[in-house]
C-alpha positions in Angstrom: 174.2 99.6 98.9 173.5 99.6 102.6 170.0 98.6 104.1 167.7 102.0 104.5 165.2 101.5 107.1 161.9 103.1 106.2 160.3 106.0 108.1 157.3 103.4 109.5 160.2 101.4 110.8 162.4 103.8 112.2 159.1 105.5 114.1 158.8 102.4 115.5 162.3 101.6 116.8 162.3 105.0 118.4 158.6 104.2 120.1 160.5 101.2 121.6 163.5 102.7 122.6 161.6 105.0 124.6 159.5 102.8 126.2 162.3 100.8 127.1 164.2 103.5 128.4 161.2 104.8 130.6 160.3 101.4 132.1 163.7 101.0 133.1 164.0 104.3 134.7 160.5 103.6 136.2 161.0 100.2 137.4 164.5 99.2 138.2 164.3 100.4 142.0 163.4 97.6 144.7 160.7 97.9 147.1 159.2 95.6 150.1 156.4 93.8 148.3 156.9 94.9 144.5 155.4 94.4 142.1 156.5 94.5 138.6 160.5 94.0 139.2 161.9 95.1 135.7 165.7 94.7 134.9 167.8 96.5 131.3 167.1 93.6 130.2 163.1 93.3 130.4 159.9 94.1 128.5 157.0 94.1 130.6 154.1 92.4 128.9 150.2 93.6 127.6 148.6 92.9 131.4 145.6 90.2 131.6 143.8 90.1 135.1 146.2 92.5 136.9 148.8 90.5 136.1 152.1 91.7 135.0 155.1 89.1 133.1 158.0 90.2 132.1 160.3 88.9 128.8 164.4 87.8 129.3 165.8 87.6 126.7 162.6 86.0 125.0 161.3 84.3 128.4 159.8 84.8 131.3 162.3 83.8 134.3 162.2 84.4 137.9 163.9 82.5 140.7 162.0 83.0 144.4 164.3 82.1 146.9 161.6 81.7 150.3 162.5 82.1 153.8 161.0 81.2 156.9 161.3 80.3 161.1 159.9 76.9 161.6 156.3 75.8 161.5 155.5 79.0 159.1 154.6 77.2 156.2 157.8 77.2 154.0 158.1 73.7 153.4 154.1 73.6 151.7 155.1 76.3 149.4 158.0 73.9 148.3 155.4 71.1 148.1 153.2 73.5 145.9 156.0 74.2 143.8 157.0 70.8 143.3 153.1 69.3 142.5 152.6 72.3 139.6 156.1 71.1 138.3 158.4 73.9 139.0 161.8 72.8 140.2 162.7 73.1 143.7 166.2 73.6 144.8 166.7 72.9 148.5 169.5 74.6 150.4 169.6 71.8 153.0 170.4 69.4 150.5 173.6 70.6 149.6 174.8 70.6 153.4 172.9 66.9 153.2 175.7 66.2 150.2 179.0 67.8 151.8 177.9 65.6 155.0 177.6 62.6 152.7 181.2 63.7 150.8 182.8 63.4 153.8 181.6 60.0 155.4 179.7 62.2 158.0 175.7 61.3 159.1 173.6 64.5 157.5 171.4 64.2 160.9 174.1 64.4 163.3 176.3 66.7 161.3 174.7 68.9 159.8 174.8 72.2 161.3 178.9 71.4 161.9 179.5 70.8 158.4 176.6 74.0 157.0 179.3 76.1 159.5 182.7 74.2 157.9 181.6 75.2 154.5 180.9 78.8 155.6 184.7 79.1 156.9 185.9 77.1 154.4 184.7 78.6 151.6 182.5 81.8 152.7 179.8 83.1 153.8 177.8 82.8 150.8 178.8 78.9 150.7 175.6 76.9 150.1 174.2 79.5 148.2 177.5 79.4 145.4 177.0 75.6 145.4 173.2 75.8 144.7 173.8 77.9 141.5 174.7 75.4 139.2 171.9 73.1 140.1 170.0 76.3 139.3 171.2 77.6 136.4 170.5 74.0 134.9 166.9 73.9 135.4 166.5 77.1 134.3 168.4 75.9 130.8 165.9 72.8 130.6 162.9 73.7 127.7 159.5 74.9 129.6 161.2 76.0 133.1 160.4 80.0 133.8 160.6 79.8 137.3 162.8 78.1 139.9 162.4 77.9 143.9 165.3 78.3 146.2 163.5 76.8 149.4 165.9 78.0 152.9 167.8 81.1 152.3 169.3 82.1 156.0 171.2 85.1 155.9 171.7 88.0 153.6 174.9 86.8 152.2 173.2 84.3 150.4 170.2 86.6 149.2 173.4 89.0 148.0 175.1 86.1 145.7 171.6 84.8 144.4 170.9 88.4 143.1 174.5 89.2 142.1 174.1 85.7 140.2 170.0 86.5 138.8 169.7 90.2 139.1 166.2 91.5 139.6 164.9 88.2 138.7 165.9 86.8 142.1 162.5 87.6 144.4 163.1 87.2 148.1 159.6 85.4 149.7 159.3 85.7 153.3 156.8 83.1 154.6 155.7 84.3 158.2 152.6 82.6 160.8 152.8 84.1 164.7 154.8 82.2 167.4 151.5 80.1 168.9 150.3 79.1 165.5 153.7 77.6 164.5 154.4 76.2 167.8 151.1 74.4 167.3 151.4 73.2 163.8 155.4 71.6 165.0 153.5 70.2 168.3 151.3 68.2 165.6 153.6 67.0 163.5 156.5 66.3 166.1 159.2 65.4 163.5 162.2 67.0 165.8 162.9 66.8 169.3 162.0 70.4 169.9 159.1 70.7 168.1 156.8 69.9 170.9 158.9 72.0 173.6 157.7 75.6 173.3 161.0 77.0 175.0 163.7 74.7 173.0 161.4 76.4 169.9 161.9 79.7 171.5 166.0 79.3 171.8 165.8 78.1 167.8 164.0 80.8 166.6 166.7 83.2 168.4 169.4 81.4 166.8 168.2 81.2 163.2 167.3 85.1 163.8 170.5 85.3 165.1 172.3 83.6 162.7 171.0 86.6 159.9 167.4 85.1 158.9 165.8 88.0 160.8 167.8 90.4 158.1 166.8 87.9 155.1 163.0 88.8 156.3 163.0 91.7 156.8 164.7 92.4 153.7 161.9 90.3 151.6 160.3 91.7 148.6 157.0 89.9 149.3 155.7 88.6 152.7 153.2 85.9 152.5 151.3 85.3 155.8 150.3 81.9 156.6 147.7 82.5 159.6 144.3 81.4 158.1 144.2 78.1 156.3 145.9 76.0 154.4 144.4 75.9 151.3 144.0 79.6 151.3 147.6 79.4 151.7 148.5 76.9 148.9 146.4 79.1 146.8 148.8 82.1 147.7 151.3 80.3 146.7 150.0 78.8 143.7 149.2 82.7 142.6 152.6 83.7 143.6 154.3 81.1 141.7 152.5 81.5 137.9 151.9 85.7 138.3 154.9 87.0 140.4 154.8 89.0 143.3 152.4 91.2 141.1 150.1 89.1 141.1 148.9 88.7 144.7 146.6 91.8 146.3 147.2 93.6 149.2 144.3 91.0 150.8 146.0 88.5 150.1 149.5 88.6 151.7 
């Protein structure tokens, strides 16, 4: 004799079917600064303090890949990241390795070898790399969200969200031109960071290269103008709510 749901239960499958069904139709379509980003796959949660979570396959999961020119503050949100626990995967790091594989210096070969693995293996190169190193922190017990820290062109941002669907947000971190030329004229770790016009010709390059596309393709800006506490608290909001959870005041 086969299993005969009751009427309570099947009143309540079709409730959820339909809710499902209308927050997908509702929510699937991206937008510059979203907020709720719901995939097939996703129940969106009772909301506490105008915040929004969503459920994957029992979880919550996100992976925020951030972008950003020099001196805009991308590095700190990293740093934040990293001091409330949450993995961070740097893109650098994996040209850092393939320098390292081949007997090469990462600080004199570094842009040669980021542009070898690009031809070699394509575009999307250091981003394909970075997914396993990905996918395993996501599979560790306790990790909802992973950062991507130094996406650079749009072929990357394509491969992460082939790879992660709608739970791959794009963060663009973005300061004007004078404050970041300031903040690298303090610190002074590069050669050009205190010479406005070798910053200038960098910038252009890194815009050229496709970052421009990356950020203006973001789903979230995050401006880093005021302080930096009020930025790390950004970020800090950013990180445990989503995209949903920052205000319009507070990008």
């Amino acid at each position: 004799m086969g299993f005969e749901p009751t009427a309570v239960g099947l009143e309540v499958r079709r409730s959820i079917q339909t809710e499902l069904r209308a927050l997908t139709e509702s929510h699937t379509g991206r937008c510059k600064k979203a907020c709720g980003f719901v995939s097939p796959h996703s129940v969106l949660l009772g909301h506490s303090q105008g915040l929004t979570s969503r459920v994957v396959y029992g979880h919550v999961m996100r992976v925020i890949g951030t972008v950003g020119l020099p001196g805009s503050g991308k590095g700190e949100a990293a740093a934040v990241a990293r001091e409330a626990g949450i993995p961070v995967v740097t893109m650098g790091d994996v040209i850092r390795q393939a320098c390292r594989d081949r007997g090469l210096d990462p600080a004199e070969h570094h842009g040669e070898i980021a542009q070898a693995l690009r031809e070699e293996e394509g575009l999307d190169a250091i981003a394909a790399r970075s997914l396993p190193t990905i996918r395993e922190h996501l599979d560790e017990d306790g990790t909802d969200v992973v950062l991507v820290d130094g996406l650079r062109s749009m072929h990357e941002v394509e491969r992460f969200r082939e790879a992660f669907g709608d739970d791959f947000v794009v963060v663009s971190v973005e300061a004007p031109f004078e404050v970041r030329a300031e903040r690298l004229g303090e610190r002074d770790r590069d050669a050009s960071d205190g010479d406005v016009e070798r910053l200038r010709e960098r910038e252009e390059r890194e815009l050229g290269f496709g970052m421009g596309e990356v950020m203006d393709d973001a789903d979230v800006v995050v401006d880093n103008t005021s302080s930096l506490e009020a930025f790390r608290t950004k970020v800090r909001t950013l990180l445990d709510g989503g995209p949903e959870a920052l205000t319009e005041g507070e990008r």
